[in-house]
C-alpha positions as CSV (number, residue, x, y, z in Angstrom):
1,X,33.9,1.1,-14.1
2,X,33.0,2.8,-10.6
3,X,32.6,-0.1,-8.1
4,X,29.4,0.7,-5.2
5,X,28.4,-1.4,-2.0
6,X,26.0,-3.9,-2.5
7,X,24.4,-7.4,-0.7
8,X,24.1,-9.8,-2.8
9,X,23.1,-13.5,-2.3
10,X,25.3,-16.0,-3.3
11,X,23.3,-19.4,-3.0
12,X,19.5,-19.5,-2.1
13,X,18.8,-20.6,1.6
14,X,20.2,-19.0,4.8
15,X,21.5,-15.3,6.0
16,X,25.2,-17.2,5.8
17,X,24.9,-16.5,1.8
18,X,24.5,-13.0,2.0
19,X,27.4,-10.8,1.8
20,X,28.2,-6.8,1.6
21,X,30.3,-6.6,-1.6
22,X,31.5,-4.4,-4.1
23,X,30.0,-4.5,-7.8
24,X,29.7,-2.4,-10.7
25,X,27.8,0.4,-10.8
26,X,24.9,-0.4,-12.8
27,X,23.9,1.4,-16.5
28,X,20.8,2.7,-17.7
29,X,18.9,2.5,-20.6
30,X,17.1,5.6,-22.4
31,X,14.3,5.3,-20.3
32,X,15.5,4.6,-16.9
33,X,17.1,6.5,-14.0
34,X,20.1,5.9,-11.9
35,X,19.3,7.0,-8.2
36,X,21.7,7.4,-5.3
37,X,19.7,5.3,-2.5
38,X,19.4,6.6,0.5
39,X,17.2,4.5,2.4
40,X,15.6,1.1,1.4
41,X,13.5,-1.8,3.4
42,X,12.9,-5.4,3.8
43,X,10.1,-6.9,2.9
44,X,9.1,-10.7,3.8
45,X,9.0,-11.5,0.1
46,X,13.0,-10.7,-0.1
47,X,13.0,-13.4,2.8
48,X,11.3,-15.5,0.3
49,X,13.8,-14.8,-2.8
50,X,16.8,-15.5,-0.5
51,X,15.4,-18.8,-0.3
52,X,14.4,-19.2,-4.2
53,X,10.7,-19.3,-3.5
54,X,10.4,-16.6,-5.4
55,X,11.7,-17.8,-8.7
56,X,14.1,-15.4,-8.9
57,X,16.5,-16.3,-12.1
58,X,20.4,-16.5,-11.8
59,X,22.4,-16.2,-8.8
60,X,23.9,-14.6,-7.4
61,X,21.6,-11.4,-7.2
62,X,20.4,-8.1,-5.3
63,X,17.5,-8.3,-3.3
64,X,15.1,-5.7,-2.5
65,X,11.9,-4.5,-4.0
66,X,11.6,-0.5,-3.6
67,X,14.4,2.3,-2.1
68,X,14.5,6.1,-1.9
69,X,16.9,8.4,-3.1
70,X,18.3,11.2,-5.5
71,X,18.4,10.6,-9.1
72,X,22.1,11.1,-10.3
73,X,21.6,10.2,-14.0
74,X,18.1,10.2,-16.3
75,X,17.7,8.7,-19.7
76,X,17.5,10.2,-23.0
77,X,13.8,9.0,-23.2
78,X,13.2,10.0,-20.0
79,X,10.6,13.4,-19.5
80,X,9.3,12.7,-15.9
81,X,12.5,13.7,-13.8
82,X,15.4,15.5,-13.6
83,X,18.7,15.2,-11.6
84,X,18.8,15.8,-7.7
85,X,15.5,15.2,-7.7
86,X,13.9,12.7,-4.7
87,X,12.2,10.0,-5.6
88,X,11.2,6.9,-4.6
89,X,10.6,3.7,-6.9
90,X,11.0,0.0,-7.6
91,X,13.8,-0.9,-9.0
92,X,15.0,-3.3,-11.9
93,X,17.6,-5.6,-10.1
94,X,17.4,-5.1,-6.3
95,X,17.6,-2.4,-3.7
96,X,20.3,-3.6,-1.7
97,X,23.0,-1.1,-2.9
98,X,24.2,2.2,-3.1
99,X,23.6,2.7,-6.3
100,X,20.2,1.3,-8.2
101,X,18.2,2.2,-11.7
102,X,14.6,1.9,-12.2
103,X,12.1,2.3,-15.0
104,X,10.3,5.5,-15.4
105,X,7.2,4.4,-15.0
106,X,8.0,2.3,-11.3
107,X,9.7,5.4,-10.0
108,X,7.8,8.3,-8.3
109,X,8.5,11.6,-7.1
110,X,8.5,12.5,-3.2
111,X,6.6,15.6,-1.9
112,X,8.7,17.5,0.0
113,X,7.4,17.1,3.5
114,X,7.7,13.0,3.4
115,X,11.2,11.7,4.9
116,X,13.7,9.2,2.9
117,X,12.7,7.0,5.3
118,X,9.2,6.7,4.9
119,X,9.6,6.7,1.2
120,X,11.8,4.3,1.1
121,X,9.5,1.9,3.2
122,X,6.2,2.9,2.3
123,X,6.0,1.9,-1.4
124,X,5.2,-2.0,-1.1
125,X,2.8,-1.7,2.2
126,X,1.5,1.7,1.0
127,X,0.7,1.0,-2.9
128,X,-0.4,-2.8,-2.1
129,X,-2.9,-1.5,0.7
130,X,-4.4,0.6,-1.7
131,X,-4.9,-1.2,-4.7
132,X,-6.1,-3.8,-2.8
133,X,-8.4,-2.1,-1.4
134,X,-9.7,0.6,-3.4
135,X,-9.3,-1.2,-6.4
136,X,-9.6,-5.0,-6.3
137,X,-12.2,-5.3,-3.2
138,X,-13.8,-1.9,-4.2
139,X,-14.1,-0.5,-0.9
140,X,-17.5,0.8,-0.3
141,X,-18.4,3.0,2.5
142,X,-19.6,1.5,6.0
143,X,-17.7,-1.6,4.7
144,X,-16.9,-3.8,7.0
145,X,-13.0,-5.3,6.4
146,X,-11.4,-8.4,8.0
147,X,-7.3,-7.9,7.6
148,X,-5.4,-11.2,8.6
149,X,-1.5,-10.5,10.0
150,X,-3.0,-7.2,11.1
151,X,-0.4,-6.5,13.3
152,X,2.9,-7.1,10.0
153,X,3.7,-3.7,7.2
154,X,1.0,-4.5,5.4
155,X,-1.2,-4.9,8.0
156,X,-1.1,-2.3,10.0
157,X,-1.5,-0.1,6.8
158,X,-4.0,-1.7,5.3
159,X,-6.1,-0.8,9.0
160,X,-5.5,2.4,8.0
161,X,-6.0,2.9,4.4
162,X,-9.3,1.1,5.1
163,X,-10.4,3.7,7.7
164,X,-9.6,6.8,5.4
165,X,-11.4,5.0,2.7
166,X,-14.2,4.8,4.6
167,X,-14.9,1.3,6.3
168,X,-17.1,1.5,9.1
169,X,-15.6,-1.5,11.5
170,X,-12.0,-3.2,10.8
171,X,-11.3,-6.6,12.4
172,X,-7.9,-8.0,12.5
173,X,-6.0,-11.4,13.1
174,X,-2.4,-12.1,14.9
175,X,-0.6,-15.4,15.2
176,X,0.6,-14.2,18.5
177,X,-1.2,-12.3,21.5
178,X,2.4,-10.2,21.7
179,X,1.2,-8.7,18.6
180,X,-2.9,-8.0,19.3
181,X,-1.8,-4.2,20.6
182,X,0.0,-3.3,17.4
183,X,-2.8,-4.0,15.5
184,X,-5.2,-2.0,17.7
185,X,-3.1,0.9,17.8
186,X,-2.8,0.9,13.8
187,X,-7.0,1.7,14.2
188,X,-8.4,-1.9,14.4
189,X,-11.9,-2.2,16.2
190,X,-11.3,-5.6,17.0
191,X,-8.1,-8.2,16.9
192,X,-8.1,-11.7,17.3
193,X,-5.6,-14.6,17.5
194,X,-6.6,-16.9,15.1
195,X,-4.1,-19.2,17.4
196,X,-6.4,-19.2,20.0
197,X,-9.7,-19.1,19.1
198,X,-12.2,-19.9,16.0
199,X,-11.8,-16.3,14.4
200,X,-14.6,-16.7,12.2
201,X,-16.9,-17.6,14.8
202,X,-16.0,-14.2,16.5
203,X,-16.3,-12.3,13.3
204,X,-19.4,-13.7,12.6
205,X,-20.2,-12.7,16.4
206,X,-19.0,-9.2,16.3
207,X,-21.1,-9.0,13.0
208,X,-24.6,-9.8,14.3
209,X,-23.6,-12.9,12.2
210,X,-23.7,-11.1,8.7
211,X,-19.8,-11.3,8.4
212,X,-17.7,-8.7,6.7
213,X,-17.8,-7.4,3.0
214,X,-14.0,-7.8,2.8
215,X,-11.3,-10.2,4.0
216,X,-7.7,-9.5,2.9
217,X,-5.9,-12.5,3.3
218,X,-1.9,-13.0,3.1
219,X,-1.3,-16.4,5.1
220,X,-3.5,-18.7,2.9
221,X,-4.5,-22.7,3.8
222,X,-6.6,-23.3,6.4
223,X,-6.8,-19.1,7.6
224,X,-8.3,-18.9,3.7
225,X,-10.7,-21.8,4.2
226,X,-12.2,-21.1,7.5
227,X,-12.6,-16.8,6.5
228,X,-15.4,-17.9,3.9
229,X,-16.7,-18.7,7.1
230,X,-17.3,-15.2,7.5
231,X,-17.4,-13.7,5.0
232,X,-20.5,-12.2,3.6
233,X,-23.5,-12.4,1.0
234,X,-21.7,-10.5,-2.2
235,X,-18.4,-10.0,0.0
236,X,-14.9,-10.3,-1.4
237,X,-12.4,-12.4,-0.2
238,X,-8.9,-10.5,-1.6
239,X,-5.7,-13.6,-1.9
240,X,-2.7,-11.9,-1.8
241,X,-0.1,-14.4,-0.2
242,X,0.6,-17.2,1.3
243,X,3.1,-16.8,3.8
244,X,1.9,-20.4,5.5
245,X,3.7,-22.2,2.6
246,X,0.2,-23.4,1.5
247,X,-2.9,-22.8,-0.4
248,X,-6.7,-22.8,1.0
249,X,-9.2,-25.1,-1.1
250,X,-12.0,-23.8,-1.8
251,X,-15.2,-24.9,-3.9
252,X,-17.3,-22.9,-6.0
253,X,-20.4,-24.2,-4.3
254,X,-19.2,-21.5,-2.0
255,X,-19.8,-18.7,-4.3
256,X,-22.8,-19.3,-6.6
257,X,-25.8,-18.6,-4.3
258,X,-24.0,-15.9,-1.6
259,X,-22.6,-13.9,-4.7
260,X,-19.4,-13.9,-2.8
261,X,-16.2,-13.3,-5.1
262,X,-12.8,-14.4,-4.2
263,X,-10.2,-12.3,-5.9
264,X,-6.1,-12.2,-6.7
265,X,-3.8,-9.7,-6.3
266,X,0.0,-9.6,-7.0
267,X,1.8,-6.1,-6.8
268,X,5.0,-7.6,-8.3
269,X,2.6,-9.1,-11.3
270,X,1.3,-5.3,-11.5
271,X,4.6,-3.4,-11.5
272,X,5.3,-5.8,-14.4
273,X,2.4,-5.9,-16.4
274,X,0.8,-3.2,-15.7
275,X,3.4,-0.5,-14.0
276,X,1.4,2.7,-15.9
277,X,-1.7,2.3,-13.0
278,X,0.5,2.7,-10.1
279,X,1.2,6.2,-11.0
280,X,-2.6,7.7,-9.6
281,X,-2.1,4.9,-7.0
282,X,1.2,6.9,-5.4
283,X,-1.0,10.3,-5.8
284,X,-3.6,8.3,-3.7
285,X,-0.8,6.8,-1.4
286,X,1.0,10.2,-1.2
287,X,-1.7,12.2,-0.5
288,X,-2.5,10.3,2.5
289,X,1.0,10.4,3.9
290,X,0.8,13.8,3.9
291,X,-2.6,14.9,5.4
292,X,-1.5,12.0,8.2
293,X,-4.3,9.3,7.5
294,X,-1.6,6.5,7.0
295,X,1.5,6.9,9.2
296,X,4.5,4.0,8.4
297,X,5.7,2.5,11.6
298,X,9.4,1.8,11.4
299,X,10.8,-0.4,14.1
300,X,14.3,-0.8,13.1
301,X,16.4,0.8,11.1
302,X,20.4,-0.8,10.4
303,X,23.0,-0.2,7.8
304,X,23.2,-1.5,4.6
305,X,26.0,-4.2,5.7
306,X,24.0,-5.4,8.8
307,X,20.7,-6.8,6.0
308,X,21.3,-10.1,7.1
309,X,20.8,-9.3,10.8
310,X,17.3,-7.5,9.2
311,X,16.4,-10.3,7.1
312,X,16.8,-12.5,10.4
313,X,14.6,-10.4,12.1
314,X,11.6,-10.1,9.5
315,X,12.2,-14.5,9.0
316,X,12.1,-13.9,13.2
317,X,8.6,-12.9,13.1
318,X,9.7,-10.4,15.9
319,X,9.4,-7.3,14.2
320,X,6.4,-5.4,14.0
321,X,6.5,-2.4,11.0
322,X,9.1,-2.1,8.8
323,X,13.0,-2.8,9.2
324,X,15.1,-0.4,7.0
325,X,18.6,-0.2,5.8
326,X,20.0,3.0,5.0
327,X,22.9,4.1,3.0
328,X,26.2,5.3,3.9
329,X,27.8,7.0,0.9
330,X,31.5,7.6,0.8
């Protein structure tokens, strides 16, 4: 067997148990693809695996969640692609690696005028902006959208998918007042510190105290509790995270009367039960890469080796956009 570069992670907990190894090339099945990464990012939810919060099975493993590249072999089964093409997807086992395979329907072809780079960052931030969104809130024209960690890879794309979907004002929250311009330039009308002040008190404020149709929320706990504060008659609160380590509690009292709705979303629940809708989602997702409505913001951008160095920057909270790691093949 051919032996590629790889991270793997040994033991759940810190960076220290990552390490830049050599393993097996991996082998498809009849209706996969192999693909020759070239470029693939960190997402907070690999910071999250490393530390076996994510329930993530045997160790040691790959982490990763999406990648770009050239596919090298396709399936038997496969119709969709063909070598050399570029494509970027999700793949099976991890990202990490210079080699990776992914199912046919989790892996999507790139137009020709979007870089490796933004491909191989854009799929999480890009597709999960978009369902959530378009899909689960149901974005309506002149909506008005509350985004909490406005100013993360998700954030600052969900700003802007909201905006070419039609919103008419987009609020946004930061744990830090560093982090209050990265938001705004992303296309926020208004960012708050929910650190400093009583956020939904302002929203409510900057609402002529009506709220805002949407809320997408990622921290959860007390951010979740205190934005049905502001949220709306028949408004959506959208529960995709919680990246505070806790839950909000909320009672159904809350919902009865207003008509308010408080909805989940899980892209990795998606790609696994449901992978077949992504595919008009990355037409959606493309299609505003291309005419420039949603621009990824990469901040850093390391080898493949140096992913624990990235992972300490996401865990950090430093970074604002995505970090990548790119490949060098010999």
């Amino acid at each position: 067997m051919v032996d590629i570069k790889a991270i793997i992670v040994e033991q759940f907990g810190s960076t220290d148990n990552m390490k830049y190894v050599d393993v097996e090339i991996p082998s498809i099945s009849s209706k996969q693809v192999l693909i020759r990464v070239m470029v693939t990012s960190v997402n907070f939810a690999d910071v999250k695996a490393r530390y076996g919060n994510k329930g993530q099975g045997k160790l040691p493993f790959i982490p990763g969640l999406e990648a770009s590249g050239i596919i090298e072999q396709v399936g038997d089964e496969v119709t969709s692609f063909f070598v050399g093409q570029r494509v970027m997807a999700f793949p099976q086992n991890g990202s990490y690696a210079e080699y990776i395979i992914a199912d046919e329907n989790l892996t999507f072809a790139i137009p020709d005028n979007i870089s490796f780079d933004v491909a191989g960052s854009c799929g999480i931030v890009s597709f999960l902006s978009y369902k959530l969104l378009a899909d689960v809130a149901k974005l309506q024209d002149r909506d008005k959208v509350l985004i909490h960690s406005a100013s993360g890879g998700v954030g600052t794309t969900a700003i802007q998918v909201a905006r070419a979907l039609g919103a008419k004002t987009i609020i946004g929250t930061v744990g830090n007042e560093t982090k209050i311009s990265v938001a705004l330039e992303a296309g926020a009308d208004h960012v708050l510190c929910y650190t400093n002040e009583n956020f939904s008190q302002t929203v409510n404020e900057l609402t002529d105290g009506k709220g805002v149709n949407i809320i997408l929320d990622s921290i959860g706990g007390e951010i979740t509790e205190q934005s049905m504060n502001c949220l709306s008659k028949y408004g959506r609160l959208v529960v995709f995270g919680n990246s505070s380590g806790k839950y909000g509690q909320l009672q159904t009292s809350e919902l009865h009367s207003s008509c308010r709705s408080v909805l989940g979303f899980s892209l990795g629940t998606t790609r696994k039960e449901q992978p077949e809708v992504l595919k008009d989602t990355s037409l959606q997702v493309f299609r505003m890469l291309e005419s420039g409505q949603i621009t990824i913001k990469i901040s850093e951008k390391l080898p493949l080796k140096d992913a624990s160095l990235a992972h300490q920057l996401i865990e950090s909270r430093n970074s604002t956009g995505k970090v990548l790691l790119y490949i060098v093949n010999s």
